[in-house]
Structures are given as structure tokens and as C-alpha cells.
C-alpha positions as CSV (number, residue, x, y, z in Angstrom):
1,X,-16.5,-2.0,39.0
2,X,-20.0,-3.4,39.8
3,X,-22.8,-3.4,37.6
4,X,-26.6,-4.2,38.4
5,X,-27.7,-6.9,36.4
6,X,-30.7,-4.8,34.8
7,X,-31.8,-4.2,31.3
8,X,-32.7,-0.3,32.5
9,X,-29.8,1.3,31.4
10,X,-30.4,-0.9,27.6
11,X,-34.3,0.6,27.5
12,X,-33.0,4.3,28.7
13,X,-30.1,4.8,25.8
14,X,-32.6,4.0,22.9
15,X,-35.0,6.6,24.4
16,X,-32.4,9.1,24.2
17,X,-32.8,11.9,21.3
18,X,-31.3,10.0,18.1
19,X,-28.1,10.6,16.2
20,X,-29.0,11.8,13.0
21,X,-26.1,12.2,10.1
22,X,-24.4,15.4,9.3
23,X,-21.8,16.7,7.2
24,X,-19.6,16.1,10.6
25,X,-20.1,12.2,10.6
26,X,-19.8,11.6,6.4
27,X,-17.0,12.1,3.9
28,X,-18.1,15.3,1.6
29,X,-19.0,14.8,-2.0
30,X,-16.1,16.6,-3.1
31,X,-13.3,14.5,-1.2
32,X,-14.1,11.7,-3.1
33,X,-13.0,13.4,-6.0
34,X,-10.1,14.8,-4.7
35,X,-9.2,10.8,-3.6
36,X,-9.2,10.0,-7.6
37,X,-6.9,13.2,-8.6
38,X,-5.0,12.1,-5.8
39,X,-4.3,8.6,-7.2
40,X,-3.5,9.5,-10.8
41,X,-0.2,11.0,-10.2
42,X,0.6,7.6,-7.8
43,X,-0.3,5.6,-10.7
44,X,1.8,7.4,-13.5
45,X,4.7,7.0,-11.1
46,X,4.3,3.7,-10.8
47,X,4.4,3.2,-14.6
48,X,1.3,1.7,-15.0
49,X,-1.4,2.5,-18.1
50,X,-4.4,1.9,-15.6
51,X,-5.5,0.9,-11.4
52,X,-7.9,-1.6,-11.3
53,X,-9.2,-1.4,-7.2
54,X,-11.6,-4.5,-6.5
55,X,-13.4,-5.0,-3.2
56,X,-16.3,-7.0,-2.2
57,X,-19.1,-6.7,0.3
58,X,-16.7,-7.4,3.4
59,X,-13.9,-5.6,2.2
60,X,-14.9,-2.5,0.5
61,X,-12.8,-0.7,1.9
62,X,-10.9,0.4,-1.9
63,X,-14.2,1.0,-3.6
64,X,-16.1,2.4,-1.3
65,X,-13.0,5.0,-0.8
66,X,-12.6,6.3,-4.4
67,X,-16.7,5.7,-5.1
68,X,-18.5,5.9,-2.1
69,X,-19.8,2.6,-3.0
70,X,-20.5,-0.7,-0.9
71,X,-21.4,-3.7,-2.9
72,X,-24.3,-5.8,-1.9
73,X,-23.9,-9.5,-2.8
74,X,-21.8,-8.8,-6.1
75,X,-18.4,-7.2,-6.2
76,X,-17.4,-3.6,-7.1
77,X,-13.9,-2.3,-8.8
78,X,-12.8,1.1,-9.8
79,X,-10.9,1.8,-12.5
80,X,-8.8,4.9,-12.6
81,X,-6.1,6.2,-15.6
82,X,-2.7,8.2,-15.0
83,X,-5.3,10.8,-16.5
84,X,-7.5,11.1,-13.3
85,X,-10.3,9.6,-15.1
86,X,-12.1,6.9,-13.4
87,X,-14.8,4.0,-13.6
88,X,-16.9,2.2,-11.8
89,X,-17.8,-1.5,-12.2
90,X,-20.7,-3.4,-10.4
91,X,-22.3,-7.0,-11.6
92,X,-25.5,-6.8,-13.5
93,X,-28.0,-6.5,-10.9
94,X,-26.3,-3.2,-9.0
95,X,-27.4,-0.7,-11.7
96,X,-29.7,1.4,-9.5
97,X,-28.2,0.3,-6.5
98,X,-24.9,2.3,-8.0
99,X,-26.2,4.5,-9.6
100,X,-28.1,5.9,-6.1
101,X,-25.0,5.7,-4.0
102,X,-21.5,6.5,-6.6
103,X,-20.0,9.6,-6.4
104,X,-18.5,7.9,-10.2
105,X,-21.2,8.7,-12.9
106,X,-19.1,6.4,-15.2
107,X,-20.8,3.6,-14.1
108,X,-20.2,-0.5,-16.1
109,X,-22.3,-3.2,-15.4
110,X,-19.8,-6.5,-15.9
111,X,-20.2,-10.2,-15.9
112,X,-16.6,-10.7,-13.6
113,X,-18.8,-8.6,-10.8
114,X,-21.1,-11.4,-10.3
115,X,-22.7,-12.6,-7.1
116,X,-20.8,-15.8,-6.0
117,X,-23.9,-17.9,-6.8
118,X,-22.8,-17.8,-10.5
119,X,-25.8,-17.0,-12.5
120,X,-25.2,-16.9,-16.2
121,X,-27.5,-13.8,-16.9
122,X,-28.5,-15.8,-20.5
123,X,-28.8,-12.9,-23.2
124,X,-26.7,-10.4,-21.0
125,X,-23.3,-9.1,-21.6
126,X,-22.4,-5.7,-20.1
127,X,-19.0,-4.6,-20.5
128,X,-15.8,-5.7,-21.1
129,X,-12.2,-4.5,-19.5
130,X,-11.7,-3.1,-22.5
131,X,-15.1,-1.1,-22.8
132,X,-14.0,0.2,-19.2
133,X,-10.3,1.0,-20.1
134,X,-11.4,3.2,-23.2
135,X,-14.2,4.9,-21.7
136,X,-11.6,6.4,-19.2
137,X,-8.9,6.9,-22.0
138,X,-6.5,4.3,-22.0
139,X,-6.4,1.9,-25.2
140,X,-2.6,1.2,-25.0
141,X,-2.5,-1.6,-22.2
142,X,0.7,-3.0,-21.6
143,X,0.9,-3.2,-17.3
144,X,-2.3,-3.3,-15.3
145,X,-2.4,-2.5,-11.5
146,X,-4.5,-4.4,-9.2
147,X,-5.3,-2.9,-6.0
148,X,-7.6,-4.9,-3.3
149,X,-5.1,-8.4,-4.4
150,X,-6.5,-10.3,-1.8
151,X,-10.2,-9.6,-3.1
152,X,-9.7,-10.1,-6.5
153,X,-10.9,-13.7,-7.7
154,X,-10.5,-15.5,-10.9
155,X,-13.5,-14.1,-13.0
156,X,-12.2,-10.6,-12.9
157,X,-8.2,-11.6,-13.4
158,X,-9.1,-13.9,-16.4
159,X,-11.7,-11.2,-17.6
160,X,-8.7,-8.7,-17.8
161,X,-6.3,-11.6,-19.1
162,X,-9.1,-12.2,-22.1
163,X,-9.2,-8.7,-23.0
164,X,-5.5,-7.9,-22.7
165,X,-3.4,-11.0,-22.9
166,X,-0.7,-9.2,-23.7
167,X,-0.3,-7.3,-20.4
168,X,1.6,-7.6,-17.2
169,X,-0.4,-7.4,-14.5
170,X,1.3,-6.3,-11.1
171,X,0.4,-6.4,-7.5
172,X,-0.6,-2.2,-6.8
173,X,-2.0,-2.6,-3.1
174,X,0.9,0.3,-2.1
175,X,-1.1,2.9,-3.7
176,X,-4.3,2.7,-2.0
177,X,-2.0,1.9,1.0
178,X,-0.2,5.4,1.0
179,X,-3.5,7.1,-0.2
180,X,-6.3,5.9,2.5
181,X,-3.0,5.8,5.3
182,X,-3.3,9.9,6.1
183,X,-6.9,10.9,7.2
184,X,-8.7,14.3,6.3
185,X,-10.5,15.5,9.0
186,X,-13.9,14.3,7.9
187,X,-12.3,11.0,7.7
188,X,-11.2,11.7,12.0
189,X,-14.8,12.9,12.7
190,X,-16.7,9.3,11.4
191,X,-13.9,7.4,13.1
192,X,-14.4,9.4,16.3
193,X,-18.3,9.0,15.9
194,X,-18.0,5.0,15.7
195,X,-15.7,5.2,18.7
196,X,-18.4,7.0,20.3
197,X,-21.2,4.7,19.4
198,X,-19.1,1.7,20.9
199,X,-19.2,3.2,23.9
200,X,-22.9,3.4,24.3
201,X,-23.1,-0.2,23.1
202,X,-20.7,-0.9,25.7
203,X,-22.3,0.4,28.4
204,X,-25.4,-1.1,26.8
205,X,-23.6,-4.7,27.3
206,X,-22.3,-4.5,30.7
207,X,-26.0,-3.2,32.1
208,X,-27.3,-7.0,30.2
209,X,-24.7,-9.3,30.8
210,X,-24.9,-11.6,33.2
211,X,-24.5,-15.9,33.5
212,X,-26.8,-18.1,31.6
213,X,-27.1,-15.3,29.2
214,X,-25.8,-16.3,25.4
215,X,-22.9,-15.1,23.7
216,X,-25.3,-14.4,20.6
217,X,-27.7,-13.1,23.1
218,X,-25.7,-10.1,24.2
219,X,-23.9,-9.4,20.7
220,X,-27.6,-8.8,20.2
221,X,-28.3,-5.7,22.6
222,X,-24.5,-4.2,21.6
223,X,-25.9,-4.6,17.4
224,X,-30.0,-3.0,18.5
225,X,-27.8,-0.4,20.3
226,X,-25.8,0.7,17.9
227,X,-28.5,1.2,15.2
228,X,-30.9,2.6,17.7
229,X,-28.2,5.5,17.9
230,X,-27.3,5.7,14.2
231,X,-24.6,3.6,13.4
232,X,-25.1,2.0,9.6
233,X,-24.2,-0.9,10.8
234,X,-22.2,-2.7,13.2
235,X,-18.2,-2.2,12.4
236,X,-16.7,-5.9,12.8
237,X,-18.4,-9.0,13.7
238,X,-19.5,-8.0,17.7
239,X,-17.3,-9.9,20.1
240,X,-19.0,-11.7,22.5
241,X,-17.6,-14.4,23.8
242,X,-16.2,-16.0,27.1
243,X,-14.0,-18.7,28.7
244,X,-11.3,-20.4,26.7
245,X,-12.8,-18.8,23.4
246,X,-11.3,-15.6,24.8
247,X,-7.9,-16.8,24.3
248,X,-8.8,-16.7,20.1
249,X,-7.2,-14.0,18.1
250,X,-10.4,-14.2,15.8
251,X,-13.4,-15.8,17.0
252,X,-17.3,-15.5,16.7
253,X,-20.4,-15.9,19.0
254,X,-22.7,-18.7,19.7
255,X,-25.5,-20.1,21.5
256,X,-22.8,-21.0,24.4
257,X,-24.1,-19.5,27.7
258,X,-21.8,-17.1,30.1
259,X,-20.4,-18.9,33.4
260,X,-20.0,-17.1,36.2
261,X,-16.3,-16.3,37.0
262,X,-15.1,-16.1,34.0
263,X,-13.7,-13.4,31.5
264,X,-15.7,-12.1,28.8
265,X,-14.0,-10.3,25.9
266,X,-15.8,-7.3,24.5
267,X,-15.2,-5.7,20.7
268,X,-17.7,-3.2,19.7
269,X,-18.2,-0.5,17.3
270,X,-20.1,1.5,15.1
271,X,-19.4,1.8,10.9
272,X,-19.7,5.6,10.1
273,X,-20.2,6.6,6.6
274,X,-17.9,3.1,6.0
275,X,-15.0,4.4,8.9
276,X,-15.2,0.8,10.7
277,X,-13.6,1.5,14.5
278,X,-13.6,-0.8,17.8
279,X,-13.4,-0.9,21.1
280,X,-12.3,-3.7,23.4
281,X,-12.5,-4.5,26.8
282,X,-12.1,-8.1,29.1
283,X,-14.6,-7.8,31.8
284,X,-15.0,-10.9,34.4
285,X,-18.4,-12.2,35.6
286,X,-17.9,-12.0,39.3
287,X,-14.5,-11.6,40.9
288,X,-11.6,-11.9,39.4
289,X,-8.9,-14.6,40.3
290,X,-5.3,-12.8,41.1
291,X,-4.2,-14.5,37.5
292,X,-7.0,-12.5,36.1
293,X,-5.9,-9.7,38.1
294,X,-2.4,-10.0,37.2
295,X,-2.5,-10.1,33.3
296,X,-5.3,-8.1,32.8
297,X,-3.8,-5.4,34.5
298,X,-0.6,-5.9,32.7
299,X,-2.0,-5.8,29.4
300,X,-4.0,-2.3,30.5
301,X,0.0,-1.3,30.9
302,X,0.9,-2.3,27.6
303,X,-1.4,-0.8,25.9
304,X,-1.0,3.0,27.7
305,X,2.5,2.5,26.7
306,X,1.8,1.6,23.4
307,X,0.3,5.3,23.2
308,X,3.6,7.0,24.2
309,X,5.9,4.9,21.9
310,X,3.6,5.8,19.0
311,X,5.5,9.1,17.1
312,X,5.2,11.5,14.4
313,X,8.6,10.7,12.5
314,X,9.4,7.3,14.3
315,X,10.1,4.0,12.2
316,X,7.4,2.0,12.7
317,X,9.2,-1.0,13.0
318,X,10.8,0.1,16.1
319,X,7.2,1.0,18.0
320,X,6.8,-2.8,17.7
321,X,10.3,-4.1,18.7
322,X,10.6,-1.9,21.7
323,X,7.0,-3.4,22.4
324,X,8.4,-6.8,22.4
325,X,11.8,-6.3,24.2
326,X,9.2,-4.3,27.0
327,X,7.2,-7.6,27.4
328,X,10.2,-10.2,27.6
329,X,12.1,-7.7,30.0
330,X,9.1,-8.1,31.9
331,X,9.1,-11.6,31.7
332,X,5.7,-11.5,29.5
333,X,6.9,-13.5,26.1
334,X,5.3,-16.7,27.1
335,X,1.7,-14.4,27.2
336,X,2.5,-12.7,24.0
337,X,0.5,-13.1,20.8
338,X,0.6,-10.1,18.8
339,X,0.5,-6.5,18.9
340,X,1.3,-3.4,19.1
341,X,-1.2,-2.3,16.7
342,X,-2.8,-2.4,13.1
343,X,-4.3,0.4,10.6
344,X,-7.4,1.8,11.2
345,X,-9.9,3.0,8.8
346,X,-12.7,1.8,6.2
347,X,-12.0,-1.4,7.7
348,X,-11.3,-2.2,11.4
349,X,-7.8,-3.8,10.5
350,X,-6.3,-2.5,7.6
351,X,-2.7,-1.5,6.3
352,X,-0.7,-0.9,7.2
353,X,0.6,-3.2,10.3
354,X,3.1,-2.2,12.6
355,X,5.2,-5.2,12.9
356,X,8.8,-5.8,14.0
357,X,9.5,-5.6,9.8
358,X,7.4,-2.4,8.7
359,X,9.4,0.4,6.7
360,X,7.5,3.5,7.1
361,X,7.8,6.2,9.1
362,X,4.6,7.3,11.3
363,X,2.9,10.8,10.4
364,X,0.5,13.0,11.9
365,X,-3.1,11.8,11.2
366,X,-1.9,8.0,10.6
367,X,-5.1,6.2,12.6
368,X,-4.5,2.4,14.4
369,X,-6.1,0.5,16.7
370,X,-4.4,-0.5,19.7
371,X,-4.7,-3.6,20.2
372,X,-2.9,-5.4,23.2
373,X,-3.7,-9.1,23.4
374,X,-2.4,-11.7,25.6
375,X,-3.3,-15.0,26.6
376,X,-3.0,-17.5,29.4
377,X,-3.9,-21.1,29.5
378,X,-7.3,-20.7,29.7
379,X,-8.3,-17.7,29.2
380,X,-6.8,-14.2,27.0
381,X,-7.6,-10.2,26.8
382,X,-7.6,-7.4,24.5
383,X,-7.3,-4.0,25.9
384,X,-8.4,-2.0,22.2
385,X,-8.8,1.5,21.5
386,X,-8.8,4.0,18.6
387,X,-5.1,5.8,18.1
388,X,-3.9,8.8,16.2
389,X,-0.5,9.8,15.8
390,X,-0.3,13.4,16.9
391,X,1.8,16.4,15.6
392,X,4.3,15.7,18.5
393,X,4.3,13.7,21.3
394,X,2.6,10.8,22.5
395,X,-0.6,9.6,20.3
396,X,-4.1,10.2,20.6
397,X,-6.5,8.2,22.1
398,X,-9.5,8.6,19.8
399,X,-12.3,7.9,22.1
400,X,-13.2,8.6,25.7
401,X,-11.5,5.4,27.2
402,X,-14.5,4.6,29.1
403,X,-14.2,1.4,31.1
404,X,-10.4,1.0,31.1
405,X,-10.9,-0.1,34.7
406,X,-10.7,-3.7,35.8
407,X,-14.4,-4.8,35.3
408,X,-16.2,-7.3,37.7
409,X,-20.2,-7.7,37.0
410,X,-21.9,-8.3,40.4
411,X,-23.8,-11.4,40.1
């Protein structure tokens, strides 16, 4: 494919009539409830007297799915009883800021919820745990769940240690795992949306890009795209970013300029009501070499077939170790990072993975990305796409699949 280098095609999208949001593109009031009733069962089962689900501002994905809320600066937890009541705690200076976005009314402003910068709030003390616990109905503690492990820090797990020594506090990640795993259909439509609106951005970037131009420089017209269009923000970090940096599983942007003839890795997509999506496509700056060629193309194969090995009613597990034995029949192991694919949803990799060890079975309505990623010496791809495992058959591609042809910018 050949683009024009021209910024036409960037000035024409944002003239376009805007995407305003609709009951389509957001979660309904009501689902959020539905969420907490959801979990209370989950939580009795796993015979514990309360869930305590922490996020913070990058990953707020728990909160955010049983409040609607999205901390800014300070954390956010929510606290929910066997009972299906539930709470809401923010740091001291979120008060409005909840109060304007939570579909929780119970709403406690708490010290452990602090911005990172530590201030001591002199003559404030907002709630304890155990002002939380009883305003929800639970007084006898004796086994605390923690959801959102990986964001909880030391404030809030010595906060809950001072107000219930006593208690046993266990890892309870697996029940906001099996809740957030199946999506509703409104949850499909803002995942679809963000799809959508990384494929504007993308065309956005291809119609810019071209050598001497910045890595930051182009993230820059994907992120003015996708709020131009209505996206609430950008859904990952935008990757931008060329030559050896490409062969990085995780990397960011910088002032480093594009060369020509080399491969530029694309991931873009739009956050929807908090449903955080991507797309990802190599593209080369010129011609490509017949390494290039080669892999590139072989990684476009690998990740079609990933949508045909990806089942209602199959073990996960065994998606990803027929992936592998595909790539080292093919003689591909050396080019191999990772893959098949990871969950998709309020954040843009989330459980649950699909590794060679994972012990669940796939349903309809489960949502991934696939991601195919392999690298050479010097330089690495990712063909990515949204997924969604189907009634029967092979899976869904969530998106259009725009660009999945070999693309060389004319320069």
C-alpha cells in the first residue's frame, strides 16, 4: 500500500460530523448495579465477610466496573458485603469529583486513598475500614478479600490491618476475574466503538507519517484524532515507535526521528466509557526488505489462525500450545515472544491470559486482544486486533480489520 505524504486526510477526519455519546457507547446506570448483586453471591462462596476492590488512576479497571468511577491523582476502592451492599472509598480531595461520577451513593472519604505525594491533611480524618465495613453491614471481620492485589499499596493494607488485626486477609483477584470476564452487550458496543475510533486514528497516522518526523510527533495526530472524534481519552499509551525499539514488548515514544526504510509499529485506540481496546499494525517507511516481507507476513498468518483456534468450550490452555507447536513446526521458535492473546476490557490487557498453563474454558462473549508479536534482530511486529469468542465457530474479529495489508509509505 502507498500513502501520499499529506496532512489532508488528518485536517478532513476532524471536520467530519462528531461522535457524540449515546446509550450505545456507555454502560447503563442500572448494569452497574446489577455488577454488585452479581458479586455478592461470589463473595459468600468464597467465605469471605467483605471484598475490598482497589484500583488507581492507571488501573481502574475494578472500581470503575462496580462504581463507574476513575480516580484522578488519589486511589479508589469499593467495598462490597455477601449482603450486596457496597461502598465507595476515594482520598480526601475526591468528594465532588465522586460524588459527580459514582453510581455508589455510599460514598467514604479515607486517608489510605491519598495522592502519592503524601500530604498529611493536618486536622482531617475521614473514615476508617471499620466506618466502611459497618456502614455496609458487616461488624464481624474475620477474612477480608482484596481484589485489584497488584494495586493495593501499604497505606490501605496496614489501614485494614489497624482496624482488624485479627483478620486474614486473602488474595480475591478471581472474583472480579470471573465477573468482568463475560461482556453484556453494552460492554461489546464501547469496545466496538474504541475499535472504531483506532481506526480513524490509524488512517490519521499513515496520511502524517513520514521520515524526519518524531515518534512523539505522530503519537500526537493519532491522540488530536481520537478526541476530535470522541474518544475520552486515548486507550494505552499510543505506540509510536520505529527501528530496533520495535522489537520491545512494552515501549514508549520519543523525540527520536523516523528513518526511511524502516518498520514502524502502530497501537492505537480509543477508551469508551472506560472499555480500553487497540489496534496494531507494522507499517515500513519505503519498501520493505524480503526479511521484512517474510516475517511480517508470517505473523499476519498467525494471527488469522489465532481467530479459528479461538472456541466456545475449548481449554484455553490448548489455543496457546497448538499456537506454539504451529510456530516451531514452522520453524518460527527463534522469532517467538509471546502470544496468542490476552483479556480485553476496562483495560487493554487484562485477565485473564491465555497461556500454555490457563484452566478455563473459553465462552461466548469472552473479549481478547490478539496479539501476534515476533521479532528479528533488528527489528519486531504486532499484528493486534479486538477478538470475541462466538457462539460457535471461529471468533470474531471486533473491528473492521482495516490495513491488515502489508504497508509501505511512499516516500
Amino acid at each position: 500500500m502507498k500513502r501520499n505524504l499529506t496532512n489532508d486526510y488528518v485536517k478532513n477526519i476532524n471536520n467530519k460530523e462528531k461522535y457524540t455519546m449515546n446509550e450505545k457507547n456507555m454502560i447503563p446506570e442500572n448494569e452497574y448495579s446489577e455488577r454488585i448483586k452479581k458479586a455478592a453471591p461470589l463473595i459468600a462462596a468464597a467465605g469471605i465477610d467483605v471484598l475490598v476492590a482497589n484500583s488507581n488512576e492507571a488501573d481502574y479497571s475494578n472500581v470503575r466496573y462496580l462504581s463507574a468511577y476513575w480516580p484522578l491523582f488519589e486511589m479508589g476502592g469499593v467495598a462490597v458485603a455477601p449482603s450486596g451492599k457496597a461502598a465507595l472509598m476515594v482520598g480526601l480531595e475526591s468528594e465532588e469529583f465522586a460524588k459527580g461520577r459514582s453510581k455508589i451513593d455510599n460514598i467514604h472519604l479515607m486517608k489510605e486513598y491519598r495522592e502519592t505525594a503524601d500530604p498529611v491533611y493536618p486536622g482531617s480524618t475521614g473514615s476508617s475500614y471499620n466506618d466502611v465495613f459497618e456502614s455496609i453491614g458487616v461488624k464481624d471481620v474475620k477474612r477480608i478479600g482484596l481484589a485489584g492485589h497488584l494495586c493495593t499499596n501499604m497505606a490501605m493494607y496496614e489501614g485494614l490491618k489497624e482496624a482488624y488485626p485479627n483478620a486474614e486477609i486473602v488474595n480475591a483477584d478471581d472474583i472480579m476475574t470471573t465477573l468482568r470476564a463475560i461482556k453484556s452487550p453494552a460492554e461489546l458496543e464501547c469496545l466496538r466503538e474504541g475499535l472504531r475510533l483506532g481506526e480513524i486514528a490509524l488512517e490519521a497516522m499513515l496520511a502524517a507519517v513520514r521520515p524526519g518526523m518524531t515518534e512523539l510527533e505522530l503519537a500526537g495526530i493519532a491522540i488530536q484524532t481520537l478526541y476530535a472524534n470522541g474518544a475520552e481519552s486515548e486507550a494505552h499509551t499510543v505506540y509510536s515507535f520505529g527501528g530496533k525499539k520495535t522489537t520491545n514488548a512494552i515501549s514508549r515514544s520519543t523525540h527520536r526521528k523516523f528513518e526511511k526504510g524502516e518498520i514502524i509499529q502502530i497501537n492505537i485506540g480509543g477508551k469508551v466509557d472506560g472499555y480500553s481496546p487497540s489496534i496494531g499494525r507494522p507499517i515500513c517507511l519505503g519498501k520493505m526488505t524480503d526479511e521484512h516481507k517474510r516475517l511480517i507476513e508470517y505473523g499476519k498468518k498467525m494471527h488469522y489462525k489465532t481467530y479459528e483456534m479461538v472456541q466456545s468450550g475449548i481449554m484455553a490452555k490448548e489455543v496457546a500450545i497448538k499456537y506454539e507447536e504451529l510456530v516451531a513446526a514452522d520453524g518460527m521458535s527463534d522469532y517467538y515472544l509471546y502470544g496468542p492473546c490476552h483479556g480485553l476490557g476496562l483495560i487493554e490487557v487484562e485477565k485473564p491470559w491465555m497461556e500454555t498453563i490457563s484452566e478455563y474454558t473459553l465462552q461466548p462473549n469472552m473479549t481478547f486482544q490478539a496479539d501476534t508479536f515476533f521479532v528479528a534482530k533488528d527489528f519486531g511486529l504486532r499484528w493486534e486486533n479486538g477478538l470475541r469468542v462466538t457462539e460457535s465457530g471461529a471468533a470474531e474479529m471486533l473491528n473492521s480489520g482495516s490495513h491488515m495489508e502489508l504497508i509501505e509509505i511512499d516516500c
